[in-house]
N, CA, C and O of each residue as an XYZ file, in Angstrom:
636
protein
N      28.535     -7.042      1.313
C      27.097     -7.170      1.542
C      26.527     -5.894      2.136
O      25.382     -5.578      1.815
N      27.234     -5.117      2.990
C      26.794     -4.226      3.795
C      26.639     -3.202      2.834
O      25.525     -2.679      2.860
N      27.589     -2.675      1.826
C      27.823     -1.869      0.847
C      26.905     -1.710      0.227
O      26.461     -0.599     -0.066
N      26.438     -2.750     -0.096
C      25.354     -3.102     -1.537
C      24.023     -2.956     -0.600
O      23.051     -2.600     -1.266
N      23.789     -3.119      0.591
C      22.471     -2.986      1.211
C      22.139     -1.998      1.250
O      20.965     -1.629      1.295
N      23.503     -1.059      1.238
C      23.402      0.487      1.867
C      22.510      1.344      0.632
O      21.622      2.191      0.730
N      23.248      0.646     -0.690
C      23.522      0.872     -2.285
C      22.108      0.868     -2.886
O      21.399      1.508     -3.662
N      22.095     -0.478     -1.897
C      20.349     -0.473     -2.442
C      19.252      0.354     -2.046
O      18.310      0.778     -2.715
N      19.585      0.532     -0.650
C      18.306      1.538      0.060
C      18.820      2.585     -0.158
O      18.078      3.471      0.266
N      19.859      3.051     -0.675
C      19.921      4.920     -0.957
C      18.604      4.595     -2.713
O      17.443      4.950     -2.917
N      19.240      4.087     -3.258
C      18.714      3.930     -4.958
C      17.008      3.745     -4.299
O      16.252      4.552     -4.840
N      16.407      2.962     -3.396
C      15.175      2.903     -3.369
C      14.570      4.268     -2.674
O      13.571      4.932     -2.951
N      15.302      4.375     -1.937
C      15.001      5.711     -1.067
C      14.666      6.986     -1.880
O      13.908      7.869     -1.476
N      15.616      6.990     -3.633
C      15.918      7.809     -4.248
C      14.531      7.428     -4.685
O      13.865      8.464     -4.694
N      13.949      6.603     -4.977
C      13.057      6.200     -6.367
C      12.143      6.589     -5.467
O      11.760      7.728     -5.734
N      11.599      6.114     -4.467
C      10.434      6.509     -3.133
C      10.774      8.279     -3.357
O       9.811      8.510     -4.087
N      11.197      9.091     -3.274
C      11.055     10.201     -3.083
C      10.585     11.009     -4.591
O       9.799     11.956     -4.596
N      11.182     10.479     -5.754
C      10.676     10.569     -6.984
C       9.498      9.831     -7.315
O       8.794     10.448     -8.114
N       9.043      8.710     -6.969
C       7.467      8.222     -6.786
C       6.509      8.896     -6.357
O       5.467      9.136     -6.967
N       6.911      9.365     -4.889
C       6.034     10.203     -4.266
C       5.825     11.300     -4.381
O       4.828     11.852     -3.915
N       6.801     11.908     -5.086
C       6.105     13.216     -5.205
C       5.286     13.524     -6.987
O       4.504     14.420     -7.302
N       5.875     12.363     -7.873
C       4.687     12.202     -8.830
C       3.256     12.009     -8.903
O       2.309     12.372     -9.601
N       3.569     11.045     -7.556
C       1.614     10.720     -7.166
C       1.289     11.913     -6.451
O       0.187     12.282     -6.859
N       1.814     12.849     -5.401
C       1.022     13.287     -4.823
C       0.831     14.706     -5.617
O       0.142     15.584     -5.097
N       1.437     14.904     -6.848
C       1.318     16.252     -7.707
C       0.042     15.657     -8.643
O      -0.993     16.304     -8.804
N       0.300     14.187     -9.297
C      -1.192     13.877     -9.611
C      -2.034     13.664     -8.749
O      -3.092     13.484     -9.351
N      -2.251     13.545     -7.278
C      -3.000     13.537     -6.500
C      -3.892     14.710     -6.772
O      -4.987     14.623     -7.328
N      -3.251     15.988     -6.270
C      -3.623     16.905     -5.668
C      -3.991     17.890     -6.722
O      -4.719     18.861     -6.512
N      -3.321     17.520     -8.142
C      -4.038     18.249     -9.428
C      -5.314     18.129     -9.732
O      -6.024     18.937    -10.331
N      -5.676     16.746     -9.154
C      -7.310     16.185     -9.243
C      -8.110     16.754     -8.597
O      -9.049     17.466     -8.953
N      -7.609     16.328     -7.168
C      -8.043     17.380     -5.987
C      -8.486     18.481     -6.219
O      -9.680     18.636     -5.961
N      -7.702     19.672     -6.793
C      -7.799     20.771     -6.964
C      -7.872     21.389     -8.612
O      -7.320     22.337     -9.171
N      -8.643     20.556     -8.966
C      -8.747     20.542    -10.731
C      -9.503     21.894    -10.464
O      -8.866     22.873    -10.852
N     -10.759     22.175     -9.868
C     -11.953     22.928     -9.872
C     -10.751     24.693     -9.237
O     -11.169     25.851     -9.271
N      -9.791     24.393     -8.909
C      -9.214     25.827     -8.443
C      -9.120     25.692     -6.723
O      -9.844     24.810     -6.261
N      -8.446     26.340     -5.906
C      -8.025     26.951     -4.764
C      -8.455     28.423     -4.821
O      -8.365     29.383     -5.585
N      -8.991     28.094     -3.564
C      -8.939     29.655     -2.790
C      -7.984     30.396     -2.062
O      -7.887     30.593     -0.850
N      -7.047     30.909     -3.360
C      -6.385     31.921     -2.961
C      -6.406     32.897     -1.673
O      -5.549     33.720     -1.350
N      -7.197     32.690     -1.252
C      -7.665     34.161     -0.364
C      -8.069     33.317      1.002
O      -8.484     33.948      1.974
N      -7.966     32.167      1.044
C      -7.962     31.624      2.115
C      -6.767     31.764      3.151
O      -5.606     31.544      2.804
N      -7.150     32.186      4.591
C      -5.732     32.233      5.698
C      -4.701     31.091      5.423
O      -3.504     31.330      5.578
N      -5.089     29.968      5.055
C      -3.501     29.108      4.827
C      -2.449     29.595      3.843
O      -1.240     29.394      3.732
N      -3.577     30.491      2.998
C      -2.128     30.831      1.918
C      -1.908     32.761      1.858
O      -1.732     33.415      0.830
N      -1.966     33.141      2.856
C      -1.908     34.329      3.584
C      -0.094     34.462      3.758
O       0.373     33.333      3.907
N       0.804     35.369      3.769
C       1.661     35.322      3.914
C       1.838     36.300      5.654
O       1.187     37.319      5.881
N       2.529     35.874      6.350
C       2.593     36.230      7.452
C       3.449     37.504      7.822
O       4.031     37.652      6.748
N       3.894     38.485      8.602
C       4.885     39.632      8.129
C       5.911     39.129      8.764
O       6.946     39.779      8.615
N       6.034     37.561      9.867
C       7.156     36.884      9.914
C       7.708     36.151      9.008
O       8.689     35.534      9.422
N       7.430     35.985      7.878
C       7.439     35.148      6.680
C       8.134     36.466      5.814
O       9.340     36.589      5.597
N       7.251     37.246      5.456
C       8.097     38.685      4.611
C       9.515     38.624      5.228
O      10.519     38.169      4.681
N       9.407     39.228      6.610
C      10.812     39.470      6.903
C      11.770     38.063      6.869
O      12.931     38.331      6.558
N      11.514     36.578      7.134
C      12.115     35.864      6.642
C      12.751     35.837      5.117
O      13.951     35.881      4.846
N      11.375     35.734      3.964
C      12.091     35.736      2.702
C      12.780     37.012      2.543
O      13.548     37.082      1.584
N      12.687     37.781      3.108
C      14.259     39.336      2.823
C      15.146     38.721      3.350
O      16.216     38.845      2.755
N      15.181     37.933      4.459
C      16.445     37.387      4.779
C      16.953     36.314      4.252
O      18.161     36.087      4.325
N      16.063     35.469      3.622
C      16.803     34.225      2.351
C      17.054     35.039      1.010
O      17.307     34.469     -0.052
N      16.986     36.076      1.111
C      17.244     36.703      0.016
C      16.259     36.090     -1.300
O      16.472     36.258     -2.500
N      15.274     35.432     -0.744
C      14.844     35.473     -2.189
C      14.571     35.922     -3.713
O      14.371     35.229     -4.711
N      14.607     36.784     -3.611
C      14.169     37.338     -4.801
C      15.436     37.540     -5.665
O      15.390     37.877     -6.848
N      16.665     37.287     -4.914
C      17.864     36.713     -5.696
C      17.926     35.403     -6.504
O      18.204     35.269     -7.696
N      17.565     34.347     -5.477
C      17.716     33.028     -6.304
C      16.326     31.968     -6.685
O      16.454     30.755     -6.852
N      14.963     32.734     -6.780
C      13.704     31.801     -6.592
C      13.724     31.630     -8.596
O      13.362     30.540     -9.039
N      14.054     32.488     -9.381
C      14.313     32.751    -10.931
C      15.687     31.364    -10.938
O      15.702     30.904    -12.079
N      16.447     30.849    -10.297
C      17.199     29.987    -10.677
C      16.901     28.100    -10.479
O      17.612     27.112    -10.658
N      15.228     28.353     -9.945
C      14.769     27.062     -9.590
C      13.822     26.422    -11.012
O      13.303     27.304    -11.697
N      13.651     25.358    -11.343
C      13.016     25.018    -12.125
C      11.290     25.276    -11.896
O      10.883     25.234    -10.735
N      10.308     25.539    -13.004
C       9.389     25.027    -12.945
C       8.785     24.433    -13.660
O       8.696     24.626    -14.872
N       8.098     23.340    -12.820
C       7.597     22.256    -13.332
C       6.529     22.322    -14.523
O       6.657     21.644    -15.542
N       5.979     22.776    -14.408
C       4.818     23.419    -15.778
C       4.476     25.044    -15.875
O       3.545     25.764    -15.516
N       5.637     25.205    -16.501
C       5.445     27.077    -16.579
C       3.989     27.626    -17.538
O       3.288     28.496    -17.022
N       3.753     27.288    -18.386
C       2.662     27.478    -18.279
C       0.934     27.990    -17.280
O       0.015     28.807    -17.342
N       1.332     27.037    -16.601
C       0.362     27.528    -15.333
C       0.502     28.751    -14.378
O      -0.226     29.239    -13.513
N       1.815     29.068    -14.916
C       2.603     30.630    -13.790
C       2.450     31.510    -15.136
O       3.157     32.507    -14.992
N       1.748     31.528    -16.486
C       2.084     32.245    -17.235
C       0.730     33.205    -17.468
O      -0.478     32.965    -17.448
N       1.525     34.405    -17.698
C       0.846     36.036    -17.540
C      -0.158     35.693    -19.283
O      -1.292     36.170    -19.334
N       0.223     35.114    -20.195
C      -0.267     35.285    -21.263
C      -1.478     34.543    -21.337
O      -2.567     34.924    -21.765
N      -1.084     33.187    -20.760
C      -2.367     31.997    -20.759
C      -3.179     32.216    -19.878
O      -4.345     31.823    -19.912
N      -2.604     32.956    -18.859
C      -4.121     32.584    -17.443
C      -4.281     34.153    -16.895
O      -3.600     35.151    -17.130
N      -5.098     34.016    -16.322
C      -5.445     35.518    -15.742
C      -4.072     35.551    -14.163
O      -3.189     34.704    -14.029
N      -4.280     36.609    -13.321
C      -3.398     36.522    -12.573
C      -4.077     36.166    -11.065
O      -3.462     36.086    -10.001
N      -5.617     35.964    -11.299
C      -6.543     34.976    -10.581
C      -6.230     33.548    -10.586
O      -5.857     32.985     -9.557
N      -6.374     32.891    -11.788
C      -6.066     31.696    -11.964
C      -4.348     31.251    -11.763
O      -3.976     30.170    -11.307
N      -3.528     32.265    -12.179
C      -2.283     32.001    -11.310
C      -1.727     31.898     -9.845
O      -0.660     31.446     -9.428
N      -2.622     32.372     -9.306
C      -2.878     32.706     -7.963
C      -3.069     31.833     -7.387
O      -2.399     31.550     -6.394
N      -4.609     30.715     -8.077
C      -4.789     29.849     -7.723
C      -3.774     28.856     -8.002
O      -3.552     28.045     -7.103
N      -3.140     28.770     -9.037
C      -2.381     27.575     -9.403
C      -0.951     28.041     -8.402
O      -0.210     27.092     -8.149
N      -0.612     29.135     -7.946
C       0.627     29.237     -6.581
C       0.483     28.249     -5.552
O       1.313     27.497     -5.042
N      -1.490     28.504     -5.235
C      -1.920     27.988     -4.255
C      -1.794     25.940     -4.437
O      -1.188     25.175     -3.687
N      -2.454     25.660     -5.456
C      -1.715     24.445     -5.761
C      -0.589     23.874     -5.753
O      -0.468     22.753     -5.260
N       0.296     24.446     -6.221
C       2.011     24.332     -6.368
C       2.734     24.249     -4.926
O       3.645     23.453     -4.699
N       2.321     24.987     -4.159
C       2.645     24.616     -2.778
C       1.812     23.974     -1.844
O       2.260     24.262     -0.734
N       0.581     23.069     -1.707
C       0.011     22.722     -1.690
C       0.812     20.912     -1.688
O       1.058     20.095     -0.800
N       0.989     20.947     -3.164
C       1.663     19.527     -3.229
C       3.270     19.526     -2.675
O       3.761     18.520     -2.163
N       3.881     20.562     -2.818
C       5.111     20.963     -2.020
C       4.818     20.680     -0.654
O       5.330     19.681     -0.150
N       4.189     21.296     -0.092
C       3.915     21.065      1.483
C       3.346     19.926      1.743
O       3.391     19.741      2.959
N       2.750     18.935      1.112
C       2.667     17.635      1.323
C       3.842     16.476      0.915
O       4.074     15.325      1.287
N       4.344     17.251      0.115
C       5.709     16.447     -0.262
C       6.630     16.434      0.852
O       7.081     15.325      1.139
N       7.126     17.725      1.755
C       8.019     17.743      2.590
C       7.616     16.943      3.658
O       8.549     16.439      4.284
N       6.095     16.593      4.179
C       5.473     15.912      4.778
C       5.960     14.640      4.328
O       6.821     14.199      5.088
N       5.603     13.624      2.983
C       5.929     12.850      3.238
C       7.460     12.732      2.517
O       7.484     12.035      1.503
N       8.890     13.419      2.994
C       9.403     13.048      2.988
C      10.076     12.104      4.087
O      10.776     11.109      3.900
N       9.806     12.496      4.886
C       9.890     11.873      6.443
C       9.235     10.379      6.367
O       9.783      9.619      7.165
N       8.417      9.905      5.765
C       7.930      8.111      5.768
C       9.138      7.305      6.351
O       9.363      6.771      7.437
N      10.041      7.484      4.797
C      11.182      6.418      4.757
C      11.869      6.679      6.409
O      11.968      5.724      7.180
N      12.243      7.865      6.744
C      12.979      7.835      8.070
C      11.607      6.661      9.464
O      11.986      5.726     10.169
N      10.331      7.147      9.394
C       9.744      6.785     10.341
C       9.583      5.145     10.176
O       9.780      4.333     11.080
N       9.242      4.886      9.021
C       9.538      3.298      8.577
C      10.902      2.452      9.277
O      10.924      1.365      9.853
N      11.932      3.351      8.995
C      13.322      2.624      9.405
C      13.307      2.555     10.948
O      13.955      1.764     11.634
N      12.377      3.609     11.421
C      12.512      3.539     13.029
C      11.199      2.016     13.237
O      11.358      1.200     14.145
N      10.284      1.936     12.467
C       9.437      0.889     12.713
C       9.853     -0.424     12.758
O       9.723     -1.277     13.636
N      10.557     -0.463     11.293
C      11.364     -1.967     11.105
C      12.428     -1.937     11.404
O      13.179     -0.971     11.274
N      12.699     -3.028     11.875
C      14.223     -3.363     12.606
C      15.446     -3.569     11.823
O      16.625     -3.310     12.064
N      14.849     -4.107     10.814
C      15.685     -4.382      9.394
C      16.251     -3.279      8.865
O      17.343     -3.606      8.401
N      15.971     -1.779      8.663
C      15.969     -1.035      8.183
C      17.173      0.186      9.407
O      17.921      1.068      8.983
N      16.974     -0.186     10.831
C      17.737      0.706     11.509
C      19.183      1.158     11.448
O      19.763      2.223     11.660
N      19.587     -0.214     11.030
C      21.112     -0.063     10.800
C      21.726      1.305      9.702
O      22.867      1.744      9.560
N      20.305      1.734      8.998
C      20.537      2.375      7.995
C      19.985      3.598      7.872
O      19.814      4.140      6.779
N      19.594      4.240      9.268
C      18.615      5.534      9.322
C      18.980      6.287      8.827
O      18.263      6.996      8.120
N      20.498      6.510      8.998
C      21.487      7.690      8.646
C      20.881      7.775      7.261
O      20.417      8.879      6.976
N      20.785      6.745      6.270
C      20.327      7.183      4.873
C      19.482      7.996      4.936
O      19.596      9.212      4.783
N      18.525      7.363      5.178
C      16.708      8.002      5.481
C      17.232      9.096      5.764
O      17.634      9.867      4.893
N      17.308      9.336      7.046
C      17.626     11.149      7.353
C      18.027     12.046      6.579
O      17.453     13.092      6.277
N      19.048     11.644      6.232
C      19.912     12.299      4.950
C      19.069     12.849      3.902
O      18.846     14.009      3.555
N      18.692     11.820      3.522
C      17.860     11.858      2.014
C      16.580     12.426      1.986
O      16.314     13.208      1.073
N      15.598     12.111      2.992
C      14.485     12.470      3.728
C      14.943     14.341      4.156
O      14.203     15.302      3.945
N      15.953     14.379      4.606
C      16.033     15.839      4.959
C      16.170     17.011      3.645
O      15.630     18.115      3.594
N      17.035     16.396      2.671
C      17.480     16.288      1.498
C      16.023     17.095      0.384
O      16.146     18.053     -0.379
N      14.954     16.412      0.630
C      14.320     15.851     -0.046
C      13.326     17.354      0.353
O      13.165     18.401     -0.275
N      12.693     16.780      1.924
C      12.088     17.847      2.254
C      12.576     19.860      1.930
O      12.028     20.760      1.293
N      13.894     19.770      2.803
C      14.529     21.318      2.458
C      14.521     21.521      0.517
O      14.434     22.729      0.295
N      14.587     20.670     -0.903
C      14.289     20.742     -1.808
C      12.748     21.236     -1.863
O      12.587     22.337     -2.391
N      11.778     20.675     -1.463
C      10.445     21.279     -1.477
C      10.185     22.261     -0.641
O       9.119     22.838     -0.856
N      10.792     22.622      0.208
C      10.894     23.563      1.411
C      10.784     25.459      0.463
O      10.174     26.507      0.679
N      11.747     24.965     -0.550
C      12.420     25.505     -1.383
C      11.151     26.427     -2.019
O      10.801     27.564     -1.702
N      10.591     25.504     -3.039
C       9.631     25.721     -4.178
C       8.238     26.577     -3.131
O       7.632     27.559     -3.559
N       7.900     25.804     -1.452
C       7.004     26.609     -0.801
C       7.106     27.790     -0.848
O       6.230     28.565     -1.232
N       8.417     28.127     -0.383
C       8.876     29.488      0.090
C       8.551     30.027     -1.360
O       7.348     30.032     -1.096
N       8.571     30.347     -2.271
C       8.928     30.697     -3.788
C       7.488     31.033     -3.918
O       7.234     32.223     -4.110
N       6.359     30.072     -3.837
C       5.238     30.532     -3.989
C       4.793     31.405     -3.046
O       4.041     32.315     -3.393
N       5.219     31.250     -1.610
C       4.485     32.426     -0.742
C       4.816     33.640     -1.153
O       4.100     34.610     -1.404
N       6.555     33.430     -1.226
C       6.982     35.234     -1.566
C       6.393     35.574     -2.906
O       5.929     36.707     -3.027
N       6.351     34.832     -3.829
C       5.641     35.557     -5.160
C       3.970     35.564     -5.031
O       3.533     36.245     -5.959
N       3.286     35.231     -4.504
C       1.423     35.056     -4.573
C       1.432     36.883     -3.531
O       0.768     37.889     -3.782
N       1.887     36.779     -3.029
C       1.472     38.264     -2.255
C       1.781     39.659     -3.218
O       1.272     40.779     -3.190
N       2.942     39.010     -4.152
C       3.156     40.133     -5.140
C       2.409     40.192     -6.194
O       2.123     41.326     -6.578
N       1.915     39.105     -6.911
C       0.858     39.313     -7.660
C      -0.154     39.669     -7.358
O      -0.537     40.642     -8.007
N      -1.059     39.177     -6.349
C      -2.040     39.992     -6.021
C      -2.166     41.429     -5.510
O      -3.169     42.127     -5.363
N      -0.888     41.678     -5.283
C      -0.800     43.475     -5.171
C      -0.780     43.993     -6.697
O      -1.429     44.981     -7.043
N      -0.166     43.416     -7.375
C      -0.131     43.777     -8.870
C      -1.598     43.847     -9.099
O      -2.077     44.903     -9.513
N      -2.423     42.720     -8.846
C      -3.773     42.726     -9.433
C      -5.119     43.735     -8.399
O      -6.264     44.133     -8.614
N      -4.526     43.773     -7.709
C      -4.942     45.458     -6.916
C      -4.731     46.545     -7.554
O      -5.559     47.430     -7.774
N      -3.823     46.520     -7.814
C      -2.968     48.022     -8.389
C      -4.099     48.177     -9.581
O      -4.746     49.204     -9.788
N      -4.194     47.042    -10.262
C      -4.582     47.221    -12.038
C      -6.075     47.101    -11.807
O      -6.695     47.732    -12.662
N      -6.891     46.456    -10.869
C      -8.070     46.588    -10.444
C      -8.527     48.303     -9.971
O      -9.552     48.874    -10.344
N      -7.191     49.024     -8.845
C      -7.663     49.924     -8.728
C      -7.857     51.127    -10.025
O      -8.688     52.015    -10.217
N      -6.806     50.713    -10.675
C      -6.175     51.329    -12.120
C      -7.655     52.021    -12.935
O      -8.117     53.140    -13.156
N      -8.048     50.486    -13.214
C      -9.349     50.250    -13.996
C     -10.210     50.672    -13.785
O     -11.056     50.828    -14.666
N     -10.469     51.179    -12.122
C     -11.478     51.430    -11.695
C     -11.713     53.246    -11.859
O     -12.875     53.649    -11.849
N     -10.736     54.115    -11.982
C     -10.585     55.413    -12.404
C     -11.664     55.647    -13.374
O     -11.775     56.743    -13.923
């Protein structure tokens, strides 16, 4: 019985974290149908953040992550404005995702029913979040490089 309870709340836990982050990517596509402001301080990269991603080495392994609709990151279809904006989206629902990966853990602390089994939650919940943690980081370190690119070719043009 204990097995199968466990069995069951990892499998729901699994489906809750794949639920939620479907709704909140259609959430926030709606949300932000009209575009993001790129150029707003939240999506500013910090020079504690630079020197972090040199130290995750990013620019080694951010090319080995999936993306979800390449299209929207693409140089041919969109300007490197509108990619910019769509970075700003992409982490956007990332950073609300890692947010609610944590529910299922705070739930298990609510219901009593559920305590025997936090260790899942945590796990999976931690699991879940450091996966989107992932895709954030990916957009900060790449949105600061494109828009230097689109400096460069702005100043270019301007000769």
């Amino acid at each position: 019985y204990g097995f199968f309870l466990t069995l069951l709340i990892t499998f729901a836990t699994f489906l809750y974290h794949l639920a939620i982050r479907l709704a909140v990517g259609a959430i926030l596509e709606t949300l932000t149908a009209g575009g993001v402001n790129y150029k707003s301080a939240w999506f500013r990269q910090s020079r504690l953040e630079e020197r972090l991603y040199h130290r995750l080495k990013v620019h080694k392994w951010k090319l080995r992550l999936p993306t979800y609709v390449p299209e929207k990151f693409s140089l041919k279809e969109n300007t490197p404005e509108q990619i910019a904006s769509n970075m700003c989206c992409a982490e956007l629902v990332h950073e609300v995702n890692v947010a609610v990966s944590f529910v299922p853990v705070i739930l298990s602390i609510i219901m009593p029913v559920l305590r025997d089994t936090i260790l899942v939650f945590v796990l999976t919940s931690a699991a879940a979040a450091l996966f989107d943690a992932l895709f954030v980081i990916i957009q900060r370190y790449n949105r600061p490089r494109l828009l230097r690119m689109v400096a460069h070719k702005n100043r270019a043009g301007s000769r």
